[in-house]
ZAMIDO-994858 format. One record per residue (C-alpha): residue number from 1; x, y, z. Coordinates in steps of 0.02 Angstrom, whole numbers, plus 50000, padded with zeros to 5 digits. Layout:
<recs>
pos, c1, c2, c3
NUM, X, Y, Z
...
</recs>
This chain:
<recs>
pos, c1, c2, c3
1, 50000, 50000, 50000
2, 50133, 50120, 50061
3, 50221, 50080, 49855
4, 50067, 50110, 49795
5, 50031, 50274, 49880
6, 50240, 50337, 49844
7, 50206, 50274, 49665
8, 50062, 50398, 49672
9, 50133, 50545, 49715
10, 50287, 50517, 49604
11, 50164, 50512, 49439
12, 50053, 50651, 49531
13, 50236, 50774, 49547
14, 50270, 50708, 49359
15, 50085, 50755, 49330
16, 50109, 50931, 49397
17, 50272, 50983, 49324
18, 50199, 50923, 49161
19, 50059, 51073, 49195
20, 50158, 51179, 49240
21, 50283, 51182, 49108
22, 50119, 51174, 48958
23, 50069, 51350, 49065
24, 50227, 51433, 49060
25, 50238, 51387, 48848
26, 50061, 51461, 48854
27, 50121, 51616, 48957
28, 50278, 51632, 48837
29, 50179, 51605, 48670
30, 50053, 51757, 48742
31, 50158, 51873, 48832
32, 50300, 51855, 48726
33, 50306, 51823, 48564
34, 50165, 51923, 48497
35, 50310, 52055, 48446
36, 50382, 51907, 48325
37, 50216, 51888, 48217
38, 50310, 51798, 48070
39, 50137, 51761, 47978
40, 50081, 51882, 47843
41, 49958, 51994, 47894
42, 49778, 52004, 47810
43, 49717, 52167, 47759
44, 49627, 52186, 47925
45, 49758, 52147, 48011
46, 49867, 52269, 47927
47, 49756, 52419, 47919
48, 49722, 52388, 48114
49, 49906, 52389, 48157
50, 49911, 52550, 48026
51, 49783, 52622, 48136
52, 49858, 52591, 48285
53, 50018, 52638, 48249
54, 49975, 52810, 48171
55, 49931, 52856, 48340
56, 50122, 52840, 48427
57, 50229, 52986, 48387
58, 50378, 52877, 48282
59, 50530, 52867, 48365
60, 50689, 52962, 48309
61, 50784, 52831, 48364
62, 50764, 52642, 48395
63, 50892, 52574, 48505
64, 50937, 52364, 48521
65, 51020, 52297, 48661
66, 51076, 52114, 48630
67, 51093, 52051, 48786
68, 51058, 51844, 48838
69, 50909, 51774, 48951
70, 51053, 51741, 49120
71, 51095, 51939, 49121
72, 50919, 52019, 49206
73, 51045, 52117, 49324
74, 51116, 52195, 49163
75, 50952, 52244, 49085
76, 50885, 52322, 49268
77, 51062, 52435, 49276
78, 51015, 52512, 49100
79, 50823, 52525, 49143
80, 50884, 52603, 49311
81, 51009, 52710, 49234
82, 51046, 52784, 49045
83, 50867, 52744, 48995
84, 50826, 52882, 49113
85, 50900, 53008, 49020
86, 50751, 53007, 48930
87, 50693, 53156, 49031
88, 50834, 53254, 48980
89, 50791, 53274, 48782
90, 50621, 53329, 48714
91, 50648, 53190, 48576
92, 50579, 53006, 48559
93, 50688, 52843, 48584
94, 50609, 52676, 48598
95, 50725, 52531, 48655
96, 50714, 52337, 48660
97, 50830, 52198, 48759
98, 50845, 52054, 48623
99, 50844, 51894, 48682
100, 50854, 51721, 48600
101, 50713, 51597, 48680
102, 50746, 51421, 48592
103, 50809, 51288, 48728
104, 50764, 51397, 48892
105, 50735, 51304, 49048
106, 50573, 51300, 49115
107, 50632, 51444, 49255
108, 50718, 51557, 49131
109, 50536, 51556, 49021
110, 50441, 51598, 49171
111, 50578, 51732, 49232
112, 50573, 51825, 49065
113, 50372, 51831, 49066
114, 50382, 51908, 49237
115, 50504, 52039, 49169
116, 50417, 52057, 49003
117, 50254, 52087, 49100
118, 50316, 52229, 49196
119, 50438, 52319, 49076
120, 50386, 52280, 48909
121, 50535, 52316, 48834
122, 50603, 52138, 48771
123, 50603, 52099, 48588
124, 50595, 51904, 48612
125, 50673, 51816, 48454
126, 50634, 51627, 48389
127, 50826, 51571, 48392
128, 50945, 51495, 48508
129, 51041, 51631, 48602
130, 51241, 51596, 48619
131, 51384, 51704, 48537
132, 51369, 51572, 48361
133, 51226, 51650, 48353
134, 51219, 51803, 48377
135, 51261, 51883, 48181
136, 51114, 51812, 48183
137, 51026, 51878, 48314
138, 51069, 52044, 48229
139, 51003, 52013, 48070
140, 50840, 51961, 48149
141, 50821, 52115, 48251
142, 50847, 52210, 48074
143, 50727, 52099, 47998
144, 50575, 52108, 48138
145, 50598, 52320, 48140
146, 50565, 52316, 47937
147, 50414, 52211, 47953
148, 50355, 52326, 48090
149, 50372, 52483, 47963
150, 50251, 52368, 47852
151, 50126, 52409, 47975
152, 50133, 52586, 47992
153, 50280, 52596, 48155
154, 50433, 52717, 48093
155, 50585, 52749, 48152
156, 50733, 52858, 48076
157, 50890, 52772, 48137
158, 50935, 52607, 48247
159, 51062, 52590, 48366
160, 51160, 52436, 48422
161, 51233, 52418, 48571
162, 51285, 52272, 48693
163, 51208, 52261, 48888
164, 51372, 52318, 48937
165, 51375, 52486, 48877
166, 51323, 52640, 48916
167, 51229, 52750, 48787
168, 51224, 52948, 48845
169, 51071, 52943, 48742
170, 51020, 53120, 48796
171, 51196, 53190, 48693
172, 51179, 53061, 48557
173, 51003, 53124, 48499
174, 51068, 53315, 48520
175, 51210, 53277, 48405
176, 51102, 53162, 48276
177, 51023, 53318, 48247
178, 51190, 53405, 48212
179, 51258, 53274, 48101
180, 51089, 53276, 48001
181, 51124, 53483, 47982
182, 51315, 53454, 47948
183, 51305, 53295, 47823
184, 51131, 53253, 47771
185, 51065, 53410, 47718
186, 51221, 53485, 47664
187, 51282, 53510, 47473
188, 51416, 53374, 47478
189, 51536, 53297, 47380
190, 51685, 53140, 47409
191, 51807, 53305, 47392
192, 51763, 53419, 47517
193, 51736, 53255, 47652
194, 51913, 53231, 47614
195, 51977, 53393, 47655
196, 51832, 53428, 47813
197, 51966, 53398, 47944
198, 51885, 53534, 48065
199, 51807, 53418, 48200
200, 51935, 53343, 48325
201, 51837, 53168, 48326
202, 51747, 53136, 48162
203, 51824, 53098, 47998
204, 51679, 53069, 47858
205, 51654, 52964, 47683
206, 51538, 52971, 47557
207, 51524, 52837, 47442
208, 51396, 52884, 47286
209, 51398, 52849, 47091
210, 51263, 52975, 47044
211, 51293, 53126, 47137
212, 51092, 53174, 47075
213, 51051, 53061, 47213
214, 51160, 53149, 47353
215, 50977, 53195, 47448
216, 50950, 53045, 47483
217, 51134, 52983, 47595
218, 51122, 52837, 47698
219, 51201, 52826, 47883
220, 51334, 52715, 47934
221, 51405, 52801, 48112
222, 51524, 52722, 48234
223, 51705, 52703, 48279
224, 51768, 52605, 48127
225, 51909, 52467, 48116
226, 51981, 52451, 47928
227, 52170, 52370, 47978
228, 52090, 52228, 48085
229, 52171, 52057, 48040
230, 52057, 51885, 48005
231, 52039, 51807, 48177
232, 52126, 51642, 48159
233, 52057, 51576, 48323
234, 51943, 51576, 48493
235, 51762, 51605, 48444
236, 51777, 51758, 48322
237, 51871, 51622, 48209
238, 51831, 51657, 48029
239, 51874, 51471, 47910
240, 51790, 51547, 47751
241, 51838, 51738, 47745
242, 51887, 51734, 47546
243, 51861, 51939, 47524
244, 52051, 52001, 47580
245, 52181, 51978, 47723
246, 52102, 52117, 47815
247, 51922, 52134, 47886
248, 51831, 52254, 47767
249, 51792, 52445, 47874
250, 51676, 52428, 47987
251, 51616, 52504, 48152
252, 51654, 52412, 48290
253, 51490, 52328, 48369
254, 51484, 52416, 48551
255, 51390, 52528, 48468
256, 51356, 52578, 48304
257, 51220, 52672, 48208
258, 51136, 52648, 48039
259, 50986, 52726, 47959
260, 50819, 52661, 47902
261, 50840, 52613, 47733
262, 50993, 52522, 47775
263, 50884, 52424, 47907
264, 50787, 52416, 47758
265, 50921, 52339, 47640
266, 50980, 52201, 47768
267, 50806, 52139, 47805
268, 50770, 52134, 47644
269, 50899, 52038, 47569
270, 50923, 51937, 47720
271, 50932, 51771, 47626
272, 51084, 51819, 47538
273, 51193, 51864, 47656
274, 51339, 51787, 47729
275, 51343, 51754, 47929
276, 51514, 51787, 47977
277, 51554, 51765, 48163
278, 51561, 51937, 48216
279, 51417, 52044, 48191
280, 51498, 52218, 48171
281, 51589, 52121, 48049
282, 51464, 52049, 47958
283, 51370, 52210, 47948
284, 51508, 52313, 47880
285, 51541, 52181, 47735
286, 51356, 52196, 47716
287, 51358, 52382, 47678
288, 51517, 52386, 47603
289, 51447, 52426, 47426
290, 51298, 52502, 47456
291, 51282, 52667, 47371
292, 51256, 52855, 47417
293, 51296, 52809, 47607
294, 51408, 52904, 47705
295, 51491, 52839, 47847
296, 51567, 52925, 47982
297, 51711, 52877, 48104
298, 51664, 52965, 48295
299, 51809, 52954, 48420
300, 51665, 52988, 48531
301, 51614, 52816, 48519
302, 51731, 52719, 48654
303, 51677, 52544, 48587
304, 51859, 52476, 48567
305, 51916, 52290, 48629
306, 51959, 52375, 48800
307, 51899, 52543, 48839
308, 51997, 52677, 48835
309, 51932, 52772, 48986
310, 51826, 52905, 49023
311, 51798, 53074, 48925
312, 51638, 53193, 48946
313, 51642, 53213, 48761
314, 51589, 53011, 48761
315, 51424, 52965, 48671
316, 51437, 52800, 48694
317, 51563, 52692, 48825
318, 51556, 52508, 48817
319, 51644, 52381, 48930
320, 51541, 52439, 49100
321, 51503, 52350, 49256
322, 51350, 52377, 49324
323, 51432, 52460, 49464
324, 51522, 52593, 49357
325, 51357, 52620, 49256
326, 51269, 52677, 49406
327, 51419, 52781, 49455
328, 51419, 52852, 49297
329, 51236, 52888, 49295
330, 51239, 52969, 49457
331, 51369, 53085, 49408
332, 51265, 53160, 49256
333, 51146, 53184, 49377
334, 51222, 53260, 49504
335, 51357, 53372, 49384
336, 51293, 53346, 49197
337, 51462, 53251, 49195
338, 51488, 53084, 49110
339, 51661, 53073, 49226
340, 51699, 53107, 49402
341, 51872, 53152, 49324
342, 51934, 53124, 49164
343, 52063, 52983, 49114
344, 52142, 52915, 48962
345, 52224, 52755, 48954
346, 52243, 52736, 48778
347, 52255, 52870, 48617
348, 52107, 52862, 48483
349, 52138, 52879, 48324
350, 52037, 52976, 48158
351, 52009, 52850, 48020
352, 52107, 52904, 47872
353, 51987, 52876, 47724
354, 52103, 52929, 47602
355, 52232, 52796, 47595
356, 52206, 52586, 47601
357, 52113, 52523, 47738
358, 52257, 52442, 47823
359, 52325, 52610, 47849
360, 52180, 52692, 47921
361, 52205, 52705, 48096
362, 52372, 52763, 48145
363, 52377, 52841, 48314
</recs>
């Protein structure tokens, strides 16, 4: 009897975990991933989410934070600190934490619909989530935002960053507005970008064939890498690079920004692109002959392999602790000051875009 009755509540615990795990796939499937809609809309469909869209004022600036389903401490110092500087700038960001959700455990699923529930701010994905992946995690952030502007949502530039750095988001949309004034909407030509040397951190390209077109320029901003060398091992290995010895110029992925129609261009063409193993990589041999984009190099961006320590004039810093971010945060507050004091442990350089790519970045 007593077999029996242990025999019971073995299958009645298998019973129950059984339940529980078919609720939590429910409370994933509805909390979730109703951002992911992968189906093609109907017409209803479409002119509701039109509708509803048309309402929101559309953001200047959508900013993704790849981050992994372990780092909720992470995501909680950004909502409790540079997100905030929201209320410093009259203009509109909207941010998500992407997050791979294949192969979760059964406490990770119901973790992530707690924190879903009360920020709202995770853009769940359909994909494992390790570094192998996560080219591709990129690509399908790109690819969700330019089904969303199918359905009436805009935007005007995305952001990438990592959950380790720290975006003075306040500053960056000020100076978006300035490099719009100075670049976008100027009369410009390959020449005179050669010979604008005036800034003390930005060195700009323009890369066109019909200079009729020039109104339209494309945005490629970050801290750019041309002289990098193909990683031969540890998990940035590359056993199929075939274009050159170096990596082609691209901004280095602790933050980077491109513009809508490149967002556009990636999703788009998504099927034909080749998934290198590191993102920022990837994205710059992606865009490396697109036309009429301009691309410019920001020592303000401190998104280096190590950082190289901490300026005012940073826009974005990556490489934080959670402990520095709140520092950091606290200090704007209390002084308007990214630093407590100022430090340098290592030079910047201006990319030269005048002369090969492995001689770009001499310090």
């Amino acid at each position: 009897m007593r077999k029996f009755s242990h025999t019971k509540i073995k299958y009645s615990k298998l019973l129950a975990v059984s339940i529980l795990s078919f609720l939590l796939g429910a409370i994933l499937v509805t909390s979730l991933f109703p951002i992911n809609k992968t189906c093609k809309l109907d017409d209803t469909d479409r002119e509701y989410n039109i509708m509803q869209n048309s309402k929101l004022k559309s953001p200047e600036l959508i900013i993704l934070i790849m981050s992994s389903p372990k780092n909720l401490e992470r995501r909680n110092a950004i909502r409790e600190t540079w997100l905030k500087l929201k209320n410093r700038t009259t203009k509109i960001f909207k941010h998500y934490f992407v997050i791979g959700s294949f192969q979760l455990t059964a406490d990770h699923i119901l973790h992530l619909s707690s924190e879903q529930s009360v920020n709202s701010d995770m853009l769940i994905l359909p994909m494992i989530d390790n570094y192998a992946n996560l080219t591709l995690k990129v690509l399908n952030s790109f690819i969700w935002l330019n089904e969303r502007l199918d359905v009436g949502f805009n935007f005007k530039y995305v952001l990438k960053c990592d959950d380790d750095s720290f975006i003075r988001v306040d500053s960056l949309l000020h100076e978006i507005g300035h490099i719009e004034i100075m670049y976008l909407k100027s009369n410009l030509t390959e020449a005179n970008l050669l010979n604008d040397n005036n800034s003390p951190y930005l060195r700009v390209n323009l890369q066109y064939n019909d200079r009729s077109a020039l109104s339209n320029l494309h945005l490629y901003w970050g801290y750019f890498d041309g002289k990098a060398r193909i990683q031969t091992n540890g998990k940035w290995t590359e056993n199929n690079w075939i274009l050159c010895d170096h990596y082609l110029p691209y901004a280095l992925g602790g933050g980077y920004i491109i513009s809508k129609d490149l967002v556009r261009f990636i999703a788009n063409n998504g099927n034909y692109l080749r998934l290198y193993k590191s993102e920022d990589v990837s994205v710059g041999a992606w865009l490396s002959t697109v036309n009429n984009i301009l691309r410019i190099h920001d020592a303000r961006f401190n998104t280096e392999w190590t950082s190289r320590g901490c300026q005012n004039y940073y826009l974005i810093s990556h490489h934080l602790s959670i402990q520095l971010m709140h520092s950091v945060y606290n200090n704007i507050e209390k002084t308007g000051n990214l630093c407590s004091s100022e430090s340098s442990k290592r030079a910047y350089y201006l990319y030269d875009w005048g002369v090969p790519p492995s001689k770009c970045c001499r310090k």
